[in-house]
N, C-alpha and C positions, 0 to 999 in steps of 0.2 A: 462569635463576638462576645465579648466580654460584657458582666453586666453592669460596669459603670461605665464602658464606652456606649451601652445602649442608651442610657440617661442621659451621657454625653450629646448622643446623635437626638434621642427624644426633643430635650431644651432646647437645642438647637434648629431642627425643623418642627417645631410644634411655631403654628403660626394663631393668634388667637386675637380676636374682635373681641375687646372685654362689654364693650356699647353695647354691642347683638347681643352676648351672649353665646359667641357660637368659636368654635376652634375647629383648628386641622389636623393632624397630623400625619405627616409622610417619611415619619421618621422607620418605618416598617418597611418602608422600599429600598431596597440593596441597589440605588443610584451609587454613580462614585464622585471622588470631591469632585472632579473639574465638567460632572454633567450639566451643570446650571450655566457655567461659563462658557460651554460649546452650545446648548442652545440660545443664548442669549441673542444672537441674530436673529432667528425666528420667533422668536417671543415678543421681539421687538417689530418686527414684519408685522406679527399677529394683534400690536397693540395699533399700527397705525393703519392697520386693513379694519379694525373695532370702531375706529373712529369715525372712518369716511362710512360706513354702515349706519352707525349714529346721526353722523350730519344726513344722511339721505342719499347715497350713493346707491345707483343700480346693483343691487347683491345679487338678483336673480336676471342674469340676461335669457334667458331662456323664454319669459314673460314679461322682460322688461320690467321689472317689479322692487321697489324697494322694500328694505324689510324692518318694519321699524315698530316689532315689541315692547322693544325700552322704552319707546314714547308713553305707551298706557301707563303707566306708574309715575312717568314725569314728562307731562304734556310740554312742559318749557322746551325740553330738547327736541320737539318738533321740528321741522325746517323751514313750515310756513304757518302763519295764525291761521288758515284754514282747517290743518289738520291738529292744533293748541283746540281749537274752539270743538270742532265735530268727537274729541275723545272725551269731552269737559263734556260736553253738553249730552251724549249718548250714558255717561255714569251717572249726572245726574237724574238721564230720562229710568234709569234700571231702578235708582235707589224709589223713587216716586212711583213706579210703577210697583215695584214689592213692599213700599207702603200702603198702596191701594189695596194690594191681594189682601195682605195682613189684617190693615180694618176693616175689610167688607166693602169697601169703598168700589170695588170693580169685584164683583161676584159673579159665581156660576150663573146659570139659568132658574130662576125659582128663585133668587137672594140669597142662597147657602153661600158661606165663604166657602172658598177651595180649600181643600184640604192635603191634595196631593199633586206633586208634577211630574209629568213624564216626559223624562228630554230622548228623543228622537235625533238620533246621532251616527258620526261612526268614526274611529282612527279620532286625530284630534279634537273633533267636535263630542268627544264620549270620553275618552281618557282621562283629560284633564278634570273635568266638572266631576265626574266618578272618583275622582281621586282625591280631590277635595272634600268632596262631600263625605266620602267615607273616612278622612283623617279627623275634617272637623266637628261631623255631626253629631247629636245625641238626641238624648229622650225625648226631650223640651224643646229641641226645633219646631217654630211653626206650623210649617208643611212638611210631608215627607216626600224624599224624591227618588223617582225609580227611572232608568236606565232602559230603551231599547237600542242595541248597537251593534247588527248584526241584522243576514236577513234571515235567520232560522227561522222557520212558520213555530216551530214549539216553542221557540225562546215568545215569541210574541204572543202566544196562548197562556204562557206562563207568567207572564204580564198581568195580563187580560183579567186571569183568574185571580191573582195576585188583588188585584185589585178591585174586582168585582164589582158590587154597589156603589163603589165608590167612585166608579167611571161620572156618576153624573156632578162629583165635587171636583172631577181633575181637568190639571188646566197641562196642556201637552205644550211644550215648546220644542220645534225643528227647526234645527241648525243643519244648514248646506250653503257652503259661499255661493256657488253655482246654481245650486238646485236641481242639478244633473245627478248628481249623485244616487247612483241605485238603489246603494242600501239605504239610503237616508230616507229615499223615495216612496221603496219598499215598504219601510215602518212607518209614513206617515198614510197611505192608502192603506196597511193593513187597520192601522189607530181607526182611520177615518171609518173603517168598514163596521171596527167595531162599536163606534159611537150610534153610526147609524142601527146597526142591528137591535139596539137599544132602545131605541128611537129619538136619539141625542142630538142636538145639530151642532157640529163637531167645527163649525166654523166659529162658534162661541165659546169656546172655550181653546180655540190654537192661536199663537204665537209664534211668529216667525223670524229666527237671526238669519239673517243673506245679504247677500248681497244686493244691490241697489239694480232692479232693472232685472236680476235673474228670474228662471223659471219658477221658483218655489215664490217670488217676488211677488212675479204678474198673477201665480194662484192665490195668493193671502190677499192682494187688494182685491181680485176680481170676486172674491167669497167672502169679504169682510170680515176679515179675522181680524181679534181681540187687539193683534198691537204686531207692528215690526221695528225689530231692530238692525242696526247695519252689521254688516262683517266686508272690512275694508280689505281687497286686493293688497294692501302690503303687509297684513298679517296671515302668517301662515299656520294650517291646522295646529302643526304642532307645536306650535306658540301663541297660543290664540287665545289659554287660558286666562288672561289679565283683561281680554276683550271684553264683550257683554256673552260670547261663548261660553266664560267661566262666570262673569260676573253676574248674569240674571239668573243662574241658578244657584247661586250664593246667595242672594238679597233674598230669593224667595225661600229657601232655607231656612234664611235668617242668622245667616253667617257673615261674620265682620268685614268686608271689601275694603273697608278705610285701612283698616292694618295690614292686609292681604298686599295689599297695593306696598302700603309704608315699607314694609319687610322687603318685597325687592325691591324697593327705589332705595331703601339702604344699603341691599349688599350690590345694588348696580355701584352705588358713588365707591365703595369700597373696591371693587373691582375694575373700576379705569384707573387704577393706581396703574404707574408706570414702570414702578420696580417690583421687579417679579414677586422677590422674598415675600410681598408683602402683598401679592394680590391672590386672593384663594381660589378665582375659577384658573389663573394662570397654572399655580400651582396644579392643579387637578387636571388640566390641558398633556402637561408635561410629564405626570406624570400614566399617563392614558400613552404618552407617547413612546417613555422608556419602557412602562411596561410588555409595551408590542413592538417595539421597535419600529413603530409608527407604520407597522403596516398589520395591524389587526391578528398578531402573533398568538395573543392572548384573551380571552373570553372576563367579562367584569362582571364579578359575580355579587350583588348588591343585599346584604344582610344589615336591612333595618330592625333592631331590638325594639320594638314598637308594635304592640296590635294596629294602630293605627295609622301606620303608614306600609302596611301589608302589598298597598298597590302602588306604591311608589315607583319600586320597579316593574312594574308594568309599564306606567307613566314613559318612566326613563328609556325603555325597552325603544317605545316611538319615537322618545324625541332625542336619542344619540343615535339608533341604528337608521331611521329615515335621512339622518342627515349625515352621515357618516360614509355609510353602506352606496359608496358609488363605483361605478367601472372604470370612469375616466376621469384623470386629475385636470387643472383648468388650463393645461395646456396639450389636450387632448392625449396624453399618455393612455394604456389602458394601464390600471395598478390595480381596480380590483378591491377596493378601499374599505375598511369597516370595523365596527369593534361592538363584538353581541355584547346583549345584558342580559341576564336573567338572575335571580333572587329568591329568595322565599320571606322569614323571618325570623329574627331569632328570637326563644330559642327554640322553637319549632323546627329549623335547619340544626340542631344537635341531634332531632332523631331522624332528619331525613339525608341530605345531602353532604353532610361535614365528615363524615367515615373518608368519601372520597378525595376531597377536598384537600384532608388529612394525608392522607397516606396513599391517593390513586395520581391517574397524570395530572403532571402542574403543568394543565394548560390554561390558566386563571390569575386573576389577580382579585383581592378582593379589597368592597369599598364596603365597613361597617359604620353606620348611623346609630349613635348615642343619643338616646335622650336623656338627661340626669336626673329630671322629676320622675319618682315612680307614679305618685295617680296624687289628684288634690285630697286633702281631707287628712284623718292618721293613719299612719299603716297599720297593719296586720301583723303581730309576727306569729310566722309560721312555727317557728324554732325558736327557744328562750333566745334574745335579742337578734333575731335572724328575720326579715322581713320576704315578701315573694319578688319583691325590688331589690332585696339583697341578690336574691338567688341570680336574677336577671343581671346583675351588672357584673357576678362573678363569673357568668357562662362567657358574657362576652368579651371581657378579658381575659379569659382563659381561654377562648379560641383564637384570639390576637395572637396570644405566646404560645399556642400548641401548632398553629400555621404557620406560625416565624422559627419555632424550632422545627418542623420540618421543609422547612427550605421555600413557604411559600409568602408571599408580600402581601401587605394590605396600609389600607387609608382609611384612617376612623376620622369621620365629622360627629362632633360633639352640639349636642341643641340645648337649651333649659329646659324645655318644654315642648309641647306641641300644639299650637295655639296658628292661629293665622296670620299672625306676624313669622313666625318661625317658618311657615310653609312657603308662604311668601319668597321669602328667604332661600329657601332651598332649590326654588323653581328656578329663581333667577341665578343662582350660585350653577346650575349646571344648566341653562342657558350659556351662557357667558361664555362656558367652557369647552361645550359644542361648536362656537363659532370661534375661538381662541382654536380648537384643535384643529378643525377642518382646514385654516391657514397655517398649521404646523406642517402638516401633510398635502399640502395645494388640492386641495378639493375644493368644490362650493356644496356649502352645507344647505341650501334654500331653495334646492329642486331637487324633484324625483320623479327621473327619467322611468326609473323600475314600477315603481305604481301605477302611471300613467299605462304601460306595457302592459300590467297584470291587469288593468280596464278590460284594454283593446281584447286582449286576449280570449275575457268571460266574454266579451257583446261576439267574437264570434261563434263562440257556444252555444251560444242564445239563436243566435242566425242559423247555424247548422241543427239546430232540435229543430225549428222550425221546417227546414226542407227536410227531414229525415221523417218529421210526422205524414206530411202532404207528399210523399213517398212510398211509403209502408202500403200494405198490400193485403188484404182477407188471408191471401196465400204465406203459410208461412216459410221464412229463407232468414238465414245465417244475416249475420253483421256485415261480414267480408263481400256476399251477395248483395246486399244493398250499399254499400259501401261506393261497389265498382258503376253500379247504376246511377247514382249521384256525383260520383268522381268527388270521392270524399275520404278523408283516413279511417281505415279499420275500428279503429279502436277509438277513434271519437267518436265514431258511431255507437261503436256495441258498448260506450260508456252513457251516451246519449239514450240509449237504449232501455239499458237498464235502469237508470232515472226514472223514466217513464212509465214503465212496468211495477216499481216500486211504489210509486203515489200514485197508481187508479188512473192513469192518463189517457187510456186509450190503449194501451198498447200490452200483448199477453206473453210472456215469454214461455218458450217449453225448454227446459233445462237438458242442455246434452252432457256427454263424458267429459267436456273442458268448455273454455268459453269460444271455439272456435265452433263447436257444433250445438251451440244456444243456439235456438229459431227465434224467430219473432214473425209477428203478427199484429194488426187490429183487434183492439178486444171486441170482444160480441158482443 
């Protein structure tokens, strides 16, 4: 293509919010002219399926559950003054209560103000609030905040230590809608063990997001913890960051929520636009669509030129492949449905992944994040009038045209900054386009069958260590041996096995020629 038809095609699909601050461009996608005009029925499908989702329409029948995100950033569009009044009255309860942390007003045990939080999380409840906090945070935050999101025992030791002394200034907040949640569970009995080991009373210093009535509920009132907050049934993990999910550990950070909030309620208004050309999650929807052929052809590879938005794609990883990634479309087809993310940054992706990118298979499309501010204050130059900002914006323009001259596509969003308005901004820009895609493709983007599966799947692991231990035998015998005794699979077994051999459990293996002539035993 010629390089004044590419300015041609640029001006042309370059779509830009001068208000925000923020642009598109999809002028890098090899669509052809009449692809806007042949999806325009589905786009159209997808703006009036937007709506009834907005007004409060069942989105998840699976649970019966409406799904109504948009509401936090603009309580008006609620469907009833109940649920206006309970998102008004829960931000305000966050901003009041992270003014308390702040002055001392609600302190640790002894008067110390808190110094650090530890949210107690996992998948939604950890992504979003992690991703935040490491975009926005800095030196001068209030409090610091650290992350358990995962049930590693070392990941939590490394917490632990992380923290040290400072266990008796930290104020721990666990988030589980349900309170079922294992891993969530996990991290807050390990937290709790280790306050006590301290001799902490670990109920003075926890916070609890759940749901109303759940397990982790009935444990925070029955041990009088510090304070709860709600996590409402029609907000889901992976959108749950504009809740008190994302928003209590913003306030207590000491991160702006008023513009967090402001930044998506402006690109939500901009994005119920009705004509395509000019809505940017639709844009973004569609083209997720040509690039896969809307059947997840193509893998999106997300290079933010931003130290701090490093974890964006991570973020993004959950909340398009959870909602994306399904078997069955909504009229019970199996298709299989999905479209991975993964990312690094740039330009730290020039000396990792871009070699291939460049010149290995085009099974990608890529999405590049511009920010245009390089850092507040003056720059630096590195090189007579050449700044480290300079360098940054010539890699990523030069990866734009070293990928388009090799044959592969990409979408740049353009930001001023990176500030909480801006992040805001972005959350909601691909929200929007999550649930814009999933009705391109007939899925429902607001359940997940597959996670729910990969529960069930661990609690029977858990069930089968358990008869596998109250099994086992002074005498020692093969996997397959015990296996047939229990009327149990081989290899769950001799994986169960080994688990337990490995952390001190009970149990002693004696190594054979392969893993079919491993013994086992009760340890001594």
């Amino acid at each position: 293509m010629k390089e004044h038809s590419l300015w041609d095609r640029y001006t042309t699909h370059l779509l830009r919010y001068e208000d925000l601050g923020f642009s598109l461009d999809i002028s890098r996608m090899r669509f052809a002219d009449d692809f806007f005009s042949t999806l325009e029925p589905k786009a159209q499908a997808a703006f009036a399926a937007m709506d009834q989702l907005e007004a409060g329409a069942i989105a998840n029948p699976d649970e019966n559950r409406m799904v109504g995100h948009y509401w936090l950033r603009t309580p008006a569009l609620a469907p009833t003054p109940e649920l206006r009044k309970v998102v008004l009255e829960t931000k305000a309860d966050i901003s009041l209560f992270a003014a308390g942390i702040h002055s001392g007003n609600i302190a640790a045990p002894g008067g110390k103000k808190f110094t650090d939080v530890l949210v107690v999380g996992i998948g939604g409840s950890a992504l979003g609030p992690q991703f935040v906090a490491d975009a926005l945070g800095s030196s001068s935050d209030p409090i610091d905040v650290h992350f358990l999101d995962n049930t590693d025992p070392d990941g939590f030791d490394r917490a632990f230590d992380l923290l040290s002394d400072r266990l008796t200034t930290t104020l721990v907040v666990v988030i589980s809608k349900s309170g079922g949640t294992k891993e969530t569970r996990n991290g807050m009995v390990e937290t709790q063990a280790a306050f006590e080991e301290r001799g902490l009373d670990f109920a003075k210093h926890a916070v609890a997001i759940t749901g109303e009535g759940s397990e982790l509920d009935k444990v925070a009132v029955k041990n009088g913890w510090l304070k709860r907050f709600p996590m409402w049934d029609w907000v889901g993990g992976r959108t749950s960051v504009m809740s008190a999910v994302g928003l209590l550990p913003m306030a207590l950070q000491g991160l702006d929520i008023d513009a967090f909030l402001s930044g998506a309620a402006a690109m939500d208004a901009k994005t119920r636009s009705k004509t395509t050309a000019n809505n940017a999650s639709m844009l973004l929807a569609l083209m997720w669509y040509y690039a896969t052929d809307g059947k997840g052809k193509k893998d999106l590879v997300l290079l933010p030129y931003k130290d701090r938005l490093v974890l964006f794609s991570k973020y993004l990883q959950q909340l398009i492949m959870e909602s994306i990634g399904k078997q069955e479309d909504l009229d019970g087809n199996k298709v299989n449905q999905g479209l991975t993310v993964y990312g690094n940054k740039g330009s730290t992706d020039q000396h990792a992944y871009v070699q291939q990118l460049r010149d290995g298979v085009a099974n990608f499309f890529v999405t590049f994040v511009e920010v245009l501010q390089g850092r507040h204050g003056q720059p630096v130059q590195v090189e007579p009038g050449v700044t480290s900002g300079d360098y940054l914006q010539g890699f990523l323009r030069g990866t734009r045209t070293a990928l388009y001259e090799g044959g592969r596509d990409s979408i740049t969003i353009s930001i001023p900054q990176v500030n909480a308005f801006q992040v805001g901004l972005l959350v909601a820009l691909f929200e929007r386009a999550v649930g814009f895609y999933a009705t391109l493709v007939n899925i429902n983007a607001y359940h997940q069958p597959g996670v729910e599966a990969g529960k069930k799947a661990a609690t029977a692991v858990l069930s089968l260590q358990q008869t596998v231990r109250e099994a086992l035998k002074p005498e020692a015998q093969s996997a397959a041996e015990l296996a047939r005794a229990i009327k149990a699979d081989p290899e769950a077994v001799f994986h169960v096995l080994t688990h337990l051999s490995s952390n001190d459990r009970g149990v002693k293996r004696i190594p054979g020629a392969n893993a079919a002539e491993d013994r086992f035993s009760t340890a001594a």
